[in-house]
C-alpha positions in Angstrom: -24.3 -16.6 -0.7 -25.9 -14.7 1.9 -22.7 -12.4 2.8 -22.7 -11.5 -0.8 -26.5 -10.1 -0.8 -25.4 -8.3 2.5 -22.8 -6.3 0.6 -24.9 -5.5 -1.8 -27.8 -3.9 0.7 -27.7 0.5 0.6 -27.4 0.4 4.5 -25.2 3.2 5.9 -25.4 5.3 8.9 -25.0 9.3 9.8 -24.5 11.8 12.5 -26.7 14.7 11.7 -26.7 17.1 14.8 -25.5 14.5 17.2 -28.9 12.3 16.1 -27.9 8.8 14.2 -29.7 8.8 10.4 -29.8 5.3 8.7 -31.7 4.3 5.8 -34.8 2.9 8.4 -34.7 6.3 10.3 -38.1 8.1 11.1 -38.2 10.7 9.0 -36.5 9.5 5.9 -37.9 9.1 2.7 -36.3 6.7 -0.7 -36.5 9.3 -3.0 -35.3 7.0 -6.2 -32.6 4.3 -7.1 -30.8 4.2 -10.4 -28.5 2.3 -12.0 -25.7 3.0 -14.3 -23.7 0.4 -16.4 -20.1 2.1 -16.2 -18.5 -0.4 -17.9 -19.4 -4.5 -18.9 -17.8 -5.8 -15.2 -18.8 -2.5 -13.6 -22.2 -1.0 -12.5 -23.0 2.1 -10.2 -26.2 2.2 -7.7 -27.3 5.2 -6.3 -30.2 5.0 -3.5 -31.4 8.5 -2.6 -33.2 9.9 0.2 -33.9 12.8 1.5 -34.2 13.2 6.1 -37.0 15.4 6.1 -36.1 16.9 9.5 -33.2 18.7 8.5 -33.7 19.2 4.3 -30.8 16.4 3.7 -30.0 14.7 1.0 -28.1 11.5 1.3 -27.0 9.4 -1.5 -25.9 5.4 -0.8 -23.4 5.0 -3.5 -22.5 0.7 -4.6 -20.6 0.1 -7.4 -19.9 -3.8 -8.0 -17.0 -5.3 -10.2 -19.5 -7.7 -11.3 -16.8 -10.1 -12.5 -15.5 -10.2 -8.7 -17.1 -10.4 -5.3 -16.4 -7.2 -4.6 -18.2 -3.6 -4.0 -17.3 0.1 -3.4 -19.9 1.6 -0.7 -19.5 5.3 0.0 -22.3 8.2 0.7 -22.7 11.9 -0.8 -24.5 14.0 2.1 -26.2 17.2 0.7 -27.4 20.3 2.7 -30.4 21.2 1.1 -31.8 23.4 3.9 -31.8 26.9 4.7 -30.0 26.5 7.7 -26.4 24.5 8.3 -26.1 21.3 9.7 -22.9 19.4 11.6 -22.1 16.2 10.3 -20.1 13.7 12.8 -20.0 9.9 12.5 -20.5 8.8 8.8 -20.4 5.0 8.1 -20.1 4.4 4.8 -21.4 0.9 4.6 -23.7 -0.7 8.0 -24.6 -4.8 7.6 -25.9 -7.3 9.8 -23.2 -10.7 9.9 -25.6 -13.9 10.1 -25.7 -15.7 12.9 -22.4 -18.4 13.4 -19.3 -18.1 15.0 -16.8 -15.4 13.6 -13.1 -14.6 14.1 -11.6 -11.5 13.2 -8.2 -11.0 11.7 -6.8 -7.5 11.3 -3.0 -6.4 11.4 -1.1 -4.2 13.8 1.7 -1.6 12.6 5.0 0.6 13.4 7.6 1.5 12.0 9.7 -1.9 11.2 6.4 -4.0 12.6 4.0 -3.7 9.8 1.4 -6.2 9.1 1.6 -8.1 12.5 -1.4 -10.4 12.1 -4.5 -10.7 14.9 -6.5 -13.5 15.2 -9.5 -12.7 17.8 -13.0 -14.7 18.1 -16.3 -12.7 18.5 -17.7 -13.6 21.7 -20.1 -11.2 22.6 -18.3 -8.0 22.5 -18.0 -4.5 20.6 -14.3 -4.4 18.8 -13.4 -1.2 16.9 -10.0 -1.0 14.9 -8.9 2.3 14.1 -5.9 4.8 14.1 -6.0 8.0 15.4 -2.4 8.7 14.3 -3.4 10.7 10.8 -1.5 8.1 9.2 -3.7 5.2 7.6 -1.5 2.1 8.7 0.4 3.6 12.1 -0.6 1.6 14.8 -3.3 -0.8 12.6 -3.6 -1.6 8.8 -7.1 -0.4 7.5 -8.0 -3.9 6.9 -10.3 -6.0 8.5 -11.0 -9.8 7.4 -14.4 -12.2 9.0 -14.1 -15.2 8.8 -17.0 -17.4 9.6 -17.7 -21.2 11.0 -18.8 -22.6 7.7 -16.0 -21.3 5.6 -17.3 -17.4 4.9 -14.9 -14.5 4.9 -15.3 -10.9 4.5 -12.9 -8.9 3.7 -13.2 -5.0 4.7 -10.8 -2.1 3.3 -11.1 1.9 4.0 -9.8 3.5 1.3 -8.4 6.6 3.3 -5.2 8.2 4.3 -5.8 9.6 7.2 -8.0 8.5 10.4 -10.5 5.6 9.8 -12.5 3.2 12.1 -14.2 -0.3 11.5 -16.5 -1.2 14.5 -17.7 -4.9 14.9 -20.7 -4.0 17.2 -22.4 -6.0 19.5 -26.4 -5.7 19.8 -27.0 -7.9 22.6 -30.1 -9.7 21.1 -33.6 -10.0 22.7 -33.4 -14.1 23.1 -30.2 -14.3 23.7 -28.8 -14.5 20.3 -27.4 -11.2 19.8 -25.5 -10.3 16.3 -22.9 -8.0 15.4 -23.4 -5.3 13.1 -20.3 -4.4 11.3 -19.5 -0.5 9.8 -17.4 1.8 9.0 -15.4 3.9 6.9 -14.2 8.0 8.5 -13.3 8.0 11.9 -15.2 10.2 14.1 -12.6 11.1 16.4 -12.2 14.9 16.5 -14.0 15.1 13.4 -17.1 17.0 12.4 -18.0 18.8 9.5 -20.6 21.6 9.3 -22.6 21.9 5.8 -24.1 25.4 4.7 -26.9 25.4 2.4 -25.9 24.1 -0.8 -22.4 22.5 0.3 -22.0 18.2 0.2 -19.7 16.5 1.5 -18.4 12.8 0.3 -17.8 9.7 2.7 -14.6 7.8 2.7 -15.0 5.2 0.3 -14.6 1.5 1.5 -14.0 -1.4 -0.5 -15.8 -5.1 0.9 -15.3 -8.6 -0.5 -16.5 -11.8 0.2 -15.1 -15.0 -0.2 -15.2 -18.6 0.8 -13.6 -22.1 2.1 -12.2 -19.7 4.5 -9.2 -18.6 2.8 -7.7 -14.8 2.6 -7.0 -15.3 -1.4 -10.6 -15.7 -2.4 -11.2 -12.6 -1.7 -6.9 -10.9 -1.5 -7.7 -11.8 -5.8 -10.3 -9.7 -6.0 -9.3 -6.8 -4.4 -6.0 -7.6 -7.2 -8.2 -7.5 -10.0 -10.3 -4.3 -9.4 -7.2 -2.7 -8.2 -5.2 -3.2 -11.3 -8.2 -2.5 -13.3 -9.6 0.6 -12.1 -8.0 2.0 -8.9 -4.4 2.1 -9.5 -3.0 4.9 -12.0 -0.8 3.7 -15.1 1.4 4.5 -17.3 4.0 3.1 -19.7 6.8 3.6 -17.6 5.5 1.4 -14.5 4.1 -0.4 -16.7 7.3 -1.5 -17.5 7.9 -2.5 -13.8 11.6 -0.7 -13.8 14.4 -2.4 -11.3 15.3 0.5 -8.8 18.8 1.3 -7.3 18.1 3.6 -4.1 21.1 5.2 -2.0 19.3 5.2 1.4 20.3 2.6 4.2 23.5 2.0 3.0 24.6 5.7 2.9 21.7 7.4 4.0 22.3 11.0 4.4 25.8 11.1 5.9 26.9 8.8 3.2 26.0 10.2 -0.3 27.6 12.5 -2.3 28.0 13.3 -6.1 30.8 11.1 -6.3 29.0 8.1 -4.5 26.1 8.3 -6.0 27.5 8.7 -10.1 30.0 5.5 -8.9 27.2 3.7 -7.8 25.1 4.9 -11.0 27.8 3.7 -12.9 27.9 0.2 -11.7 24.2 0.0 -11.7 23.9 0.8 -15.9 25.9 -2.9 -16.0 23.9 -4.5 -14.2 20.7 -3.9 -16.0 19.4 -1.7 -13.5 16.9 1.2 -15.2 16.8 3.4 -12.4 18.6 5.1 -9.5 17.1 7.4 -7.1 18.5 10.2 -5.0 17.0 9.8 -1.8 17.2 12.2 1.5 20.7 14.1 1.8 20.8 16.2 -1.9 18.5 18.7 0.4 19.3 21.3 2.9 22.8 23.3 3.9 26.0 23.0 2.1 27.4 21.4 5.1 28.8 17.7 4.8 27.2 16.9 8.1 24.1 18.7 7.7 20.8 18.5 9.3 18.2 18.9 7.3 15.0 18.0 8.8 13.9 20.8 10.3 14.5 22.6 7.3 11.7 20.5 4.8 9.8 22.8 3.0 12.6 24.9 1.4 12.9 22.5 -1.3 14.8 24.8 -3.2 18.1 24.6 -1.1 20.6 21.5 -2.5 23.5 20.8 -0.2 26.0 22.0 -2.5 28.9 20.6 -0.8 27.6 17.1 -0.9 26.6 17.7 -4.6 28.7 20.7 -5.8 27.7 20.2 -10.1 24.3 20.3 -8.4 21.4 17.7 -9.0 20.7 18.0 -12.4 24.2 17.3 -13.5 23.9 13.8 -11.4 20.8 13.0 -13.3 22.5 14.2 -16.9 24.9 11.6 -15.6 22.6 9.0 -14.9 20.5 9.5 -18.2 23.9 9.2 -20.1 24.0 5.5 -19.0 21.0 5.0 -20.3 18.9 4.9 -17.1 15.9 7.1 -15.5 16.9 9.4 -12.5 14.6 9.5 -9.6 14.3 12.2 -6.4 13.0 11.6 -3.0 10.7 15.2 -1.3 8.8 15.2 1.7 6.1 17.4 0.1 4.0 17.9 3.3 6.2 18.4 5.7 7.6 21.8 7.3 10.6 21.8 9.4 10.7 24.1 12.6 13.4 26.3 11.3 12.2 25.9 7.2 12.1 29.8 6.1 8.9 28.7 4.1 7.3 28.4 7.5 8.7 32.4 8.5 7.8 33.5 4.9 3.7 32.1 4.8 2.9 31.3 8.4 -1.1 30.3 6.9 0.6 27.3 5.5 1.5 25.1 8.5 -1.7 23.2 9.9 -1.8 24.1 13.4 -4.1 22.7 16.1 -4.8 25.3 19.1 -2.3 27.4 17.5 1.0 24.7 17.7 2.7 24.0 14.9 2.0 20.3 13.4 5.0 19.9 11.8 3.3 19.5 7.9 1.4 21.9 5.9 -2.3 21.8 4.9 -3.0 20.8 1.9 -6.8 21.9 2.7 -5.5 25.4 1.7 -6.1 26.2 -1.9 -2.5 28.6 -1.7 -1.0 25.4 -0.3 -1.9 23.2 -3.1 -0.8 25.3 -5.5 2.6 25.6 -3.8 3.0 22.3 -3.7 2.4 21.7 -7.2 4.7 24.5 -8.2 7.8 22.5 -6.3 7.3 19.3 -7.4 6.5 20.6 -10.8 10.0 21.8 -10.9 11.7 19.1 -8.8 10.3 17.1 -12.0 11.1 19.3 -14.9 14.1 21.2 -13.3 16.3 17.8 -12.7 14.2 15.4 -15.4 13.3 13.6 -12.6 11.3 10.6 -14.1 10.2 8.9 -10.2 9.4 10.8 -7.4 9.6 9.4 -3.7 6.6 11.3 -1.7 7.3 10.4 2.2 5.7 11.8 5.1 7.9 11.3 8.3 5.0 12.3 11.0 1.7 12.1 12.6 -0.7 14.1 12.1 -3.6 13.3 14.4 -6.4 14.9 14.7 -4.7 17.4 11.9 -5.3 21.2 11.5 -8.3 23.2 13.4 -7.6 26.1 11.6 -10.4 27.9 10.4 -9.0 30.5 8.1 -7.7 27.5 5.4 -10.4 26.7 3.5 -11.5 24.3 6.0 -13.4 24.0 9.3 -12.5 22.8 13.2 -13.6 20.0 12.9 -12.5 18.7 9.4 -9.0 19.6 8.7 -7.6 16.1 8.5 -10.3 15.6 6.1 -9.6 18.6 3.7 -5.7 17.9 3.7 -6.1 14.6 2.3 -8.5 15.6 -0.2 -6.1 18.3 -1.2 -3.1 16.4 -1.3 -4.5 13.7 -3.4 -5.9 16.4 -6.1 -2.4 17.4 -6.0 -0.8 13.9 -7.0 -3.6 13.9 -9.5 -2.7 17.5 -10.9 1.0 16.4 -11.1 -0.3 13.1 -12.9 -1.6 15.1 -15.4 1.0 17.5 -16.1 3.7 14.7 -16.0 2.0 11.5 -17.7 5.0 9.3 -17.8 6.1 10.3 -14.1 6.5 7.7 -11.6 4.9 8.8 -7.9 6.2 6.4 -5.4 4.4 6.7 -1.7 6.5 5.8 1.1 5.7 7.3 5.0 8.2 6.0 7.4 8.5 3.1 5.3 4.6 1.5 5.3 2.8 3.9 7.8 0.6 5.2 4.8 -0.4 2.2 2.9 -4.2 2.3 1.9 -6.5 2.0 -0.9 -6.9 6.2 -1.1 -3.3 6.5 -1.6 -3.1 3.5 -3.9 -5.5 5.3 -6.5 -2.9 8.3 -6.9 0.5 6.9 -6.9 1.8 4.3 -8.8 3.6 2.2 -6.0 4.1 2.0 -2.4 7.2 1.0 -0.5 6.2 -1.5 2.1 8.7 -1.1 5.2 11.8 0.6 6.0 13.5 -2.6 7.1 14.2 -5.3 4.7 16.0 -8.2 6.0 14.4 -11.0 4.6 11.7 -12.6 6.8 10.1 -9.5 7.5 10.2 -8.8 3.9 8.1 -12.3 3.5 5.8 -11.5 6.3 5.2 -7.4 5.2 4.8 -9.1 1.1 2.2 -11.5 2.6 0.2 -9.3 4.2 0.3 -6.6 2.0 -1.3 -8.7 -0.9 -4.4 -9.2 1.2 -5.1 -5.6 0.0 -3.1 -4.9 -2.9 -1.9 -6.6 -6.0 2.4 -7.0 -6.0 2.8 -4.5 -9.3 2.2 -1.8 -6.7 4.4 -3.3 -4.0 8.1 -2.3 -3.8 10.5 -3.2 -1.5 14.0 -3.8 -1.6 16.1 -7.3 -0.9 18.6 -6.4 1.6 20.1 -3.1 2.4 23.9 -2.5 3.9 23.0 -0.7 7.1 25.3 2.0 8.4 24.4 1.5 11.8 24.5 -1.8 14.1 20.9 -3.2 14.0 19.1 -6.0 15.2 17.4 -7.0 12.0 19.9 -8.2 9.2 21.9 -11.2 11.1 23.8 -11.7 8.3 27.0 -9.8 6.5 26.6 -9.3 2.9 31.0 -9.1 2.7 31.2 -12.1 4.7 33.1 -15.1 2.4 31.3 -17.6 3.9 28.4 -16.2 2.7 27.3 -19.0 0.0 25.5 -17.9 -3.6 22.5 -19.9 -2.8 21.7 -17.2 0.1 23.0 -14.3 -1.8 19.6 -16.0 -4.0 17.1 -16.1 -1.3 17.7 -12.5 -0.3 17.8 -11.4 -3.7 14.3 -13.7 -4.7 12.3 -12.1 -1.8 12.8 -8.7 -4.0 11.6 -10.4 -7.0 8.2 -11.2 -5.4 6.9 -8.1 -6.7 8.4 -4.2 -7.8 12.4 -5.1 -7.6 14.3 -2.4 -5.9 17.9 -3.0 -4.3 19.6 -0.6 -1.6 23.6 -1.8 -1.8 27.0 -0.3 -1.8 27.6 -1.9 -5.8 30.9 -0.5 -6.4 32.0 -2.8 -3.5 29.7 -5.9 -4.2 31.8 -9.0 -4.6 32.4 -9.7 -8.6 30.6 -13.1 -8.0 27.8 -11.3 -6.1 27.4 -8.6 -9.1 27.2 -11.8 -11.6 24.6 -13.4 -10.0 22.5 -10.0 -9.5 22.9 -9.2 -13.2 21.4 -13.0 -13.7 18.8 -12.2 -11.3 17.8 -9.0 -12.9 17.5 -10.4 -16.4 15.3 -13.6 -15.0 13.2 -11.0 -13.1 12.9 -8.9 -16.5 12.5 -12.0 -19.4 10.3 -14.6 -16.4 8.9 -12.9 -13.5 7.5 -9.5 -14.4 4.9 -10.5 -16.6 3.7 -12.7 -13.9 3.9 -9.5 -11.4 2.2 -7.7 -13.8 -0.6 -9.6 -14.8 -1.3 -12.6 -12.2 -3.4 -13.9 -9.5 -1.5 -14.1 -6.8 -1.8 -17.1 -4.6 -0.4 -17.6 -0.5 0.8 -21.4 -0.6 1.7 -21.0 2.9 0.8 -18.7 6.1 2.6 -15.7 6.9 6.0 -15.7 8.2 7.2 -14.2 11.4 9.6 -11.5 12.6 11.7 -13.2 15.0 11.2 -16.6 13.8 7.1 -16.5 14.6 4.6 -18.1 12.1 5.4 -20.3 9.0 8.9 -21.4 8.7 8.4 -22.6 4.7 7.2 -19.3 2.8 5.4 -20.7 -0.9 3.6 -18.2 -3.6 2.0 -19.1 -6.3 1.5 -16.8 -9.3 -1.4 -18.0 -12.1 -2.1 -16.5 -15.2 -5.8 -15.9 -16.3 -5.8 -17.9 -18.9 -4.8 -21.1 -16.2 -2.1 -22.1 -19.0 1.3 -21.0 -17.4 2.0 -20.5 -12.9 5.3 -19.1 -11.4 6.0 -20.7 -8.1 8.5 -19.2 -5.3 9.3 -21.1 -2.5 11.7 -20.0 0.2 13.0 -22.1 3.7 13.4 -20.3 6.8 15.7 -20.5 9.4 14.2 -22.7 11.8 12.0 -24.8 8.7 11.7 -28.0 8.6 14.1 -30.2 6.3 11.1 -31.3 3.6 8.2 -29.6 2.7 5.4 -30.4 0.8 3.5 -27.4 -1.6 0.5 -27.8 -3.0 -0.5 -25.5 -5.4 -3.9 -24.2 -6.4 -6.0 -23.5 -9.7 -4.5 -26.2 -12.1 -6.7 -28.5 -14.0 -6.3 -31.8 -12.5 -6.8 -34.0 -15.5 -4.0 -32.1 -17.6 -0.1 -32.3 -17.5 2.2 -29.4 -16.8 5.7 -28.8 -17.8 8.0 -27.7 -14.9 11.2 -26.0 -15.7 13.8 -25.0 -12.4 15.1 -21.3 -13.1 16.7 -21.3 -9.9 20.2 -23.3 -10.7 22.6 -22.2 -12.7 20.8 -25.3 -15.6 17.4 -25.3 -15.8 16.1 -28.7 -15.2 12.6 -29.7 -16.5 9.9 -32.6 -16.1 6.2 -33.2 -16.0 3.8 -33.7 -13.4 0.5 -34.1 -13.7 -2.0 -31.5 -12.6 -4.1 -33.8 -9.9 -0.7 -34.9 -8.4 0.4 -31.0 -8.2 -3.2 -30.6 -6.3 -3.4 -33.3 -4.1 0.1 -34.4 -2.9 2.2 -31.3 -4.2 5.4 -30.8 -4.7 8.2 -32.4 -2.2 11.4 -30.2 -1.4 13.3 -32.2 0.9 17.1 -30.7 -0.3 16.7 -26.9 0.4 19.1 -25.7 2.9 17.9 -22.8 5.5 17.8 -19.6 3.4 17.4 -21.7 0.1 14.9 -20.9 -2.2 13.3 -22.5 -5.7 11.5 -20.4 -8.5 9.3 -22.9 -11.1 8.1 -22.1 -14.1 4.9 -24.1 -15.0 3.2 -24.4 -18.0 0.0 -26.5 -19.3 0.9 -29.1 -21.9 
């Protein structure tokens, strides 16, 4: 396949002293290629040449997961000069699409919006996605997907934090026939970077896949597969995929208090829950109406008359149910009035001499602060999960040139530093679950997802936003890493949950469907359990042990599959929302289907990957008796399976297995 060759070629692109450098410059020279076998589905490329003009050194890193279609690209620029040189625009990866006709979908994002897909044809004009926010996903996802006339798709991922840019470039063509030539990787936005003699600088990796028959999960599995294999960090503890209780919308900060939160604890050990987490409102003044935002930073201050035993006695309390205590820290951020602001002014990241409202991590002293706190946030209150969010936008980040940084590369150096910090606290606490979270899913990238263990996917999570955030999430990221919760109690009137969790109207089969959207992938729940119905708390408790004994190892370990296309905020998009899970052995699939308001009254889902001259064994789990029969696997193919008695917010989960 010609789009497979493409991401395979060294091509890449740099700004050296405001003049473009590509591997077909005039005046560079292919020093050597090697090749190193990392592992038996893993190998490393390295093309190296050296721009003669200006003594640099630039390395075209490829490493392809050979059992997948897909390939890291990144380059190592070196200064091997006498004098320095400014580095602006670096594309990590540069190829040439063939020539057909080409749509480009990519996803738009806010707070409460994220993952809005955009479906736009290439006709003959330059498109470049990127955010200039200092926050990966605000404003678009770093995620990019071609598809092409006769079935090809590409699938494009920067795997950065901070500001990034994917250009789909238009060349105009000599007959007429122009091309586009797609790149990308750093943003150049406010961003250079000068090299002394002897100092190298590393791109932003990118991760590129290609796929075929023009659908998003020939190429969403691969990015799965290599995720769970070699990006993501592990250990035996989310491994273990643990169901989360969290405080936060239905107490928030006003709300929670020792007593709260032990109740809550309490009723959370019955359920099978194995951990509850003490999000914002432990920190700040002893005040019961407290604001404690602009005092982040001073991480040492608890709000003692919210939690007067203080926090380690609420997480003694929690372990003595048997469960794991979690903490919620906004470890970058500084709040105007925060006395660690007064105390070491050189922390704050400042641009023109302003304030930024976060500290940069590109200062060594900073880094080393910041792994102080959290070290003791961990070890001080046995903290076993710790919720990193980050509540701003940086922008173009710090200027600062007395932080171990320069002008122009602030933004750069903070993200560097802040992921060696996750990776220092990884070290030092093995078995510690980091959880990244920034305004909900304003940070959700491939950089962060190689130092935290999961990432929360929106703020919001009434339930066909949770469908539509879950679907296109997985384009990028396998669910084990996903974590959302299935319906929160909201303190304040809001326009997204149209339904009322105390109302006795309320029927068990959508107390179900709220619940299964949570089960799609990590299983976290944000309710007031002390006041849950008894009937409600029965039917968690038997969602939670079929999550736990059924679902998890299918989270864990399987290709995901999208039956169905994405549902819609607002009642957009697909009204029927169907996944398929599929083990790699073929042998045993999990199937969740959920109506929508507004779908129609029968449905037919057909699933994927089965072998069509073999039988499989279907067992219900979603009434209160599991009904079984058999179907064979080309019927399941071709003609599907019929639901024509699901009510709106009804939902099925099918166990299949290969006979």
């Amino acid at each position: 396949m010609i789009v497979n060759r493409l991401i395979e070629s060294y091509d890449f692109a740099v700004h050296v002293d405001g003049v473009r450098v590509d591997n077909a410059s005039q005046g560079i020279v292919l020093d050597r290629t090697e090749e190193r076998n990392v592992a038996a589905d893993k190998k490393h490329r390295i093309a190296k040449y050296l721009y003669e003009p200006t003594s640099l050194v630039i390395e075209s890193h490829l490493v392809c997961y050979t059992d997948t279609t897909l390939v890291e690209r990144w380059v190592i620029i070196r200064n091997v000069g006498e004098t320095s040189v400014t580095i602006g625009r670096v594309d990590s990866f540069s190829l040439q699409l063939p020539q057909t006709e080409w749509k480009l979908m990519h996803y738009t994002s806010d707070w409460g919006a994220e993952f809005e897909p955009v479906v736009e044809q290439l006709a003959g004009e330059s498109i470049v996605l990127e955010t200039r926010s200092g926050r990966s996903s605000k404003g678009k996802h770093p995620w990019m997907s071609l598809l092409g006339a006769g079935g090809e798709v590409l699938t494009v991922s920067p795997m950065w934090s901070g500001n990034w840019q994917l250009r789909c470039e238009y060349d105009g063509g000599y007959d007429g026939q122009g091309r586009y030539q797609v790149s990308g990787g750093l943003s150049d936005w406010e961003f250079f970077k000068t090299l002394e003699q002897g100092e190298s600088m590393e791109s932003v990796h990118v991760a590129i896949a290609a796929g075929s028959g023009g659908d998003l999960n020939s190429t969403s599995i691969a990015f799965a597969r290599v995720g769970r294999r070699y990006w993501y960090p592990h250990n035996e503890f989310s491994r273990s995929m643990p169901m989360e209780w969290n405080h936060w919308w239905s107490y928030e900060d006003k709300g929670i208090n020792e007593d709260v939160f032990r109740a809550n604890a309490a009723e959370a050990a019955k359920l099978g829950i194995d951990i509850c987490t003490l999000d914002a409102g432990w920190f700040g003044p002893s005040e019961e109406a407290s604001e404690w935002f602009e005092l982040r930073g001073d991480w040492s201050m608890v709000n003692e008359k919210r939690f007067p035993s203080g926090i380690r006695a609420v997480s003694d309390d929690v372990h003595g149910h048997g469960m794991k205590f979690g903490l919620w820290c906004e470890i970058e951020a500084v709040g105007k009035s925060a006395a660690l602001a007064e105390k070491h002014p050189s922390y704050v990241a400042r641009r023109e001499g302003e304030s930024l409202g976060y500290l940069c991590f590109g200062n060594p002293e900073v880094r080393q602060w910041a792994f102080d706190t959290l070290d003791r946030l961990i070890t001080g209150y046995v903290s076993q999960w710790i919720k990193l969010d980050f509540n701003l936008d940086p922008q173009a980040g710090c200027n600062c040139t007395d932080h171990g940084h320069g002008a122009g590369d602030g933004l750069f150096e903070h993200y560097n530093g802040y992921y060696s910090v996750l990776r220092d606290i990884r070290a030092k606490h093995p078995e510690v679950i980091l959880e990244n979270c920034s305004s909900g899913g304003l940070r959700i990238d491939l950089g962060i997802m190689q130092q935290t263990h999961t990432t929360f996917l929106s703020d919001p999570d009434y339930p066909e936003h949770s469908l539509q955030v879950f679907w296109g999430a997985t384009t990028m990221l396998a669910p084990d890493v996903c974590l959302h919760w299935s319906y929160s109690e909201f303190r304040w009137k809001n326009d997204f949950q149209l339904f009322n969790p105390h109302d006795s109207s309320l029927k068990p089969y959508q107390f179900d469907y709220y619940t299964r959207i949570a089960m799609l992938r990590g299983f976290g729940i944000s309710q007031k359990l002390p006041e849950m119905p008894e009937w409600m708390k029965a039917r968690l408790a038997h969602h939670i042990d079929v999550y736990k004994s059924e679902v998890k190892p299918f989270v864990l370990e399987a290709d995901l599959y999208r039956l169905t296309g994405q549902p819609g905020r607002g009642g957009k998009g697909e009204r029927w929302s169907a996944f398929q899970y599929s083990m790699p052995s073929g042998d045993e699939q999990l199937l969740f289907v959920f109506r929508l308001p507004g779908g129609e009254a029968s449905r037919a889902i057909q699933l994927k990957e089965l072998e069509a001259d073999a039988a499989y064994e279907l067992t219900w789990l979603s009434g209160e008796e599991s009904k079984v029969v058999q179907i064979a696997g080309s019927s399941l193919l071709k003609d599907g399976i019929l639901f024509d008695r699901l009510e709106e917010e009804e939902s099925a989960l099918i166990r299949l297995k290969k006979l």
